[in-house]
N, C-alpha and C positions, 0 to 999 in steps of 0.2 A: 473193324472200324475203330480207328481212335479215340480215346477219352474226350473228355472237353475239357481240358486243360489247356489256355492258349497261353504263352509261354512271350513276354515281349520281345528278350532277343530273336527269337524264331519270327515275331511278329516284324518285327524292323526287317528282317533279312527277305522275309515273304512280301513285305513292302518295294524293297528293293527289285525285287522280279517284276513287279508291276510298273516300278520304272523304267527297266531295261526293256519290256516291249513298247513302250509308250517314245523309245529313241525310234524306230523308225515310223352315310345313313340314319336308323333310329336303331334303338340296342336292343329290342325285342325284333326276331325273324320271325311271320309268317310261315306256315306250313307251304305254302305256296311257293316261297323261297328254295324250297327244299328239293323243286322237283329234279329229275334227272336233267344234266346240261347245265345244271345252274352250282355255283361255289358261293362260301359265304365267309366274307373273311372280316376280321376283324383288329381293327388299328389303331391310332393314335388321333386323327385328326388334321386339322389344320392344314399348313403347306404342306407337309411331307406327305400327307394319304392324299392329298390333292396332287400332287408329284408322281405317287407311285401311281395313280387311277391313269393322268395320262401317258406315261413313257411305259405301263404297264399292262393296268388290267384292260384299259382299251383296244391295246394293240392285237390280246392275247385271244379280246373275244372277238375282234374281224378276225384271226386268226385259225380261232378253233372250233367258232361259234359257242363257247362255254360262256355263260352271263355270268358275271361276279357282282353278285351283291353286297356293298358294304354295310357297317357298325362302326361304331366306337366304345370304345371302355373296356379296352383290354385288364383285364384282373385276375390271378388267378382262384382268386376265390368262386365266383364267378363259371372258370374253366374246369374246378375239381366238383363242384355241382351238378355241371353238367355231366361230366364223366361217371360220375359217384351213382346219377339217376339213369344214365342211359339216354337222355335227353340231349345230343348234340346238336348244338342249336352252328357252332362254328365251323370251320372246314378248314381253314389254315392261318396265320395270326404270324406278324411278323413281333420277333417276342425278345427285350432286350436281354441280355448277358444275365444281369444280375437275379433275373425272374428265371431265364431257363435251368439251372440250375438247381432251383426245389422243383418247377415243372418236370423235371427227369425226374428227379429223385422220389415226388411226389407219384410219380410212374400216370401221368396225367397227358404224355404226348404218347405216338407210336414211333415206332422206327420209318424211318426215309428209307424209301424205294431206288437206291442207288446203280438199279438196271434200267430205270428210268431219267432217272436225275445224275446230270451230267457232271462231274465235281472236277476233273482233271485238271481244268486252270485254276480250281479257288482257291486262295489260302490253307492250305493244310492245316492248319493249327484249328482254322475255324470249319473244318468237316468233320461232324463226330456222327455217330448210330440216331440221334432223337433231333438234331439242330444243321443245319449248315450258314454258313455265315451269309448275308445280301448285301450287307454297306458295313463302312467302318463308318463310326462317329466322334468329333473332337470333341470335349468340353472345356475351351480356351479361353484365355483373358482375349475381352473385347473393349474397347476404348473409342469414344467421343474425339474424330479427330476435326471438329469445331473445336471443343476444351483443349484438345493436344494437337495443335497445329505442326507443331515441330516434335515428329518421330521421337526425338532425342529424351525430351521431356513426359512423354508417355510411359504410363504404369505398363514394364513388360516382364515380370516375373511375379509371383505372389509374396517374398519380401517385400517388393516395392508395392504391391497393394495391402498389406497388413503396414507401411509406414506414412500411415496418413498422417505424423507431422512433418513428415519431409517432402512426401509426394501429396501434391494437394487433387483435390476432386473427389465429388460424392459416389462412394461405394454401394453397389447394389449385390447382393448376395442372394442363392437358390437358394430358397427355405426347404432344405433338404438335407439328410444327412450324407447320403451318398453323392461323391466329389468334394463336396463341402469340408467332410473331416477331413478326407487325402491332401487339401490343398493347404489345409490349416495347420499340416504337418509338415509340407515342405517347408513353408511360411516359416515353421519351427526350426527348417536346420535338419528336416529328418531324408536322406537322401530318397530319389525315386524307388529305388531299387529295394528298400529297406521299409517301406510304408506297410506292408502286410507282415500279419496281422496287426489290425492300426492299433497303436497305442492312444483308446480310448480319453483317458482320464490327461493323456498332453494333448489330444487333440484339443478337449474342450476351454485346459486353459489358455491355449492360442488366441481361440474364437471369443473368449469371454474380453481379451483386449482391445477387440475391435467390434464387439456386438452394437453399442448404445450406437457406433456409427455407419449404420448399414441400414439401406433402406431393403428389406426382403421383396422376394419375389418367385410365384409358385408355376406357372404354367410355361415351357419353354418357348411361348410365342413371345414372351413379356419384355426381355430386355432389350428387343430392337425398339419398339414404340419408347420404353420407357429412356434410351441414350437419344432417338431422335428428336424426343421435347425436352431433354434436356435438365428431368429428374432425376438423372443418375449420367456419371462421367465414363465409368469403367466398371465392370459385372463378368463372370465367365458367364458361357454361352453358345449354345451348340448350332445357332442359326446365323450368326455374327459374318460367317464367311459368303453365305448367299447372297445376306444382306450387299456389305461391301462390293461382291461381285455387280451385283442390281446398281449399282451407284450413291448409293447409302454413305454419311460420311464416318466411316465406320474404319479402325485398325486391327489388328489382331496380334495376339504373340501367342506360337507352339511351347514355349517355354512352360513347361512342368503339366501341360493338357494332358489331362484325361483323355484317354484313347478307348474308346469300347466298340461293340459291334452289335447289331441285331440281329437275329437269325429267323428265318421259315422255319418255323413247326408244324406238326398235324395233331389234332387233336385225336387220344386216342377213342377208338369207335365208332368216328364218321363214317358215313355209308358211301362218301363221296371221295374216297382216298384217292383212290384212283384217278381224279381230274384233279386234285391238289399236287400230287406229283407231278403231275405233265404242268400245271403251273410253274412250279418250285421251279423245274428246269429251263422254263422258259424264261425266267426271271432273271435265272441267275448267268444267261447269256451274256460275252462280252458287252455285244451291241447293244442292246437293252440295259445294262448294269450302266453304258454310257448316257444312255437316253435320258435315264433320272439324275446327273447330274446338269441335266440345262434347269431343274426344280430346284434341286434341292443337292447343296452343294459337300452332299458327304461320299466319301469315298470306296469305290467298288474294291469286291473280292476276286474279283473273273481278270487273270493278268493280260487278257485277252481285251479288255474294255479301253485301257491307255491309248489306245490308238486310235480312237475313238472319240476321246476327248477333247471340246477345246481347249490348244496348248496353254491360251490366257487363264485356263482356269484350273489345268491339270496339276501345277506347281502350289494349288493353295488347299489340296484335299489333304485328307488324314493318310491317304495310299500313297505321298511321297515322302521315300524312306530319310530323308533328311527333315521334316517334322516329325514323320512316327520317333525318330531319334532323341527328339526334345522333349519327349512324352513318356504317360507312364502307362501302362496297360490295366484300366481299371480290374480290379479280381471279382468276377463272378462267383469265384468257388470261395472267395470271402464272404461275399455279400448276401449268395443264395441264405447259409446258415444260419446268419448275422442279422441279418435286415428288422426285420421284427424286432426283436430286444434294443437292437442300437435305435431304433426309430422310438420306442419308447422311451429311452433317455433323452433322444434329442427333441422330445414334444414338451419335457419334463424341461429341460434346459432352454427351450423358449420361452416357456409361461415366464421364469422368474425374473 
């Protein structure tokens, strides 16, 4: 089984395949939860666990009669807890890039049952032994296009949003460091390709030029509501594209996005592995991988899914190789090591 190392030229090229078939709950579980036939998975929330329940775990239990119980608060502190006590309280967790990475290493997931779980069309780069990939996700500049009536004059690169004397409109920014530094590198002149390992210490005086003018913002439901009323003009944004899709008066630009992915894990231990596989596989079906984009407008791994696709919407996912092109492949295998220490610098670089 291959490493986890996804590779972006590899990712644009595996992008490309996906276009050429597309031409023609509460957070504590009950014991109850646990019995046989039943799964317990745990997510993110909002639209997208609301996306994945119907084009998913609905479909999966008329399907197999297996019940999926949801949670929220995926963490993995949380997850090496459970693992550390023997108390799995989870069964499978859809788990971003930048977490899977200590979750491997932290030796906290199991291996995927790949006699079960069908991987032939996915992404190769995102099939490893503990993870396989379910959706890619953008984190792109999103734009008020009431404030920006005219394309021309919309913020569409992150130069042109760090140049709030030239480009007017109020900036809204993830109070986060991850994408945040990457973007405040470009902003800097630092090419995509060249961003890892970030160069901490330019990232932050990038950001320090444009801080006093930036309204934060912590939960990724926030900058639709927040560009709809008209608190903020332009903000990156990982919902931007559904929005717009919904009729939202919403722009977007691929220009220097953050490209990542989520993956199906298992945690190690479960007693229920065995129906989390036969999930995994079901999920990660062309048909099905389509189904969740009429929700939630991120892009499948299964090259098998583009066909599937409404055309109006297939040209604006992160799976067509001429945006993954414009993008940069967020580093997991930076982040996994990284995260912690860089997050305390940049809690440190907020207070002041």
């Amino acid at each position: 089984m291959p490493s986890a190392r996804p590779n972006r030229r590899r990712f644009i090229q595996s992008a490309g395949t996906l276009a050429a078939a597309a031409s023609f709950g509460a957070p504590f579980i009950s014991s109850s939860a646990r019995a046989a036939g039943q799964l317990v998975f745990a997510g993110f929330g909002g639209a997208y666990q609301e996306g994945q329940t119907k084009a998913l775990f609905e479909p999966f239990e008329r399907e197999t009669g297996i019940k999926i119980v949801q949670t929220t608060g995926v963490d993995l502190a949380k997850l090496r807890a459970q693992v550390q006590s023997g108390n799995i309280e989870w069964d499978f967790i859809s788990l971003p890039d930048r977490l899977r990475y200590t979750a491997v290493h932290d030796g906290l997931l199991m291996p995927l049952d790949y006699s079960v779980i069908n991987n032939k069309k996915i992404v190769p780069e995102l099939v490893t032994e503990f993870a396989v990939g379910g959706v890619t996700i953008p984190m792109l500049m999103a734009y008020s296009t009431k404030y920006y009536p005219s394309p021309d004059k919309a913020p569409k690169t992150w130069v042109d949003f760090w140049n709030i004397g030239g480009v007017p409109g109020q900036r809204g920014m993830y109070n986060g460091a991850v994408y945040t530094l990457e973007f405040a590198l470009i902003a800097d002149g630092v090419p995509k390709d060249k961003l890892y390992p970030l160069d901490l210490d330019r990232a932050f005086r990038s950001l320090d030029k444009i801080k006093s003018k930036l309204i934060w913002w912590s939960q990724m439901s926030q900058p639709g509501p927040m560009l709809a009323s008209g608190e903020i003009h332009v903000t990156p944004s990982v919902r931007a594209i559904t929005a717009m899709l919904a009729g939202e008066p919403i722009g977007v630009s691929y220009d220097g996005a953050a490209l990542t992915y989520e993956a199906w894990v298992v945690p190690k231990g479960t007693k229920n592995a065995a129906n989390a596989m036969k999930f995994i596989n079901f999920a990660l079906q062309g048909k099905n991988q389509a189904e969740l984009t009429k929700y939630i407008a991120f892009g499948p791994t299964n090259s098998d899914a583009a066909e599937f696709i409404n055309p109006k919407v297939r040209p604006y996912l992160s799976s067509n190789p001429e945006n993954a092109a414009k993008g940069f492949l967020l580093s997991g295998d930076y982040w996994g090591p990284n995260l912690d220490k860089v997050m305390e610098r940049w809690n440190e670089w907020r207070l002041r």
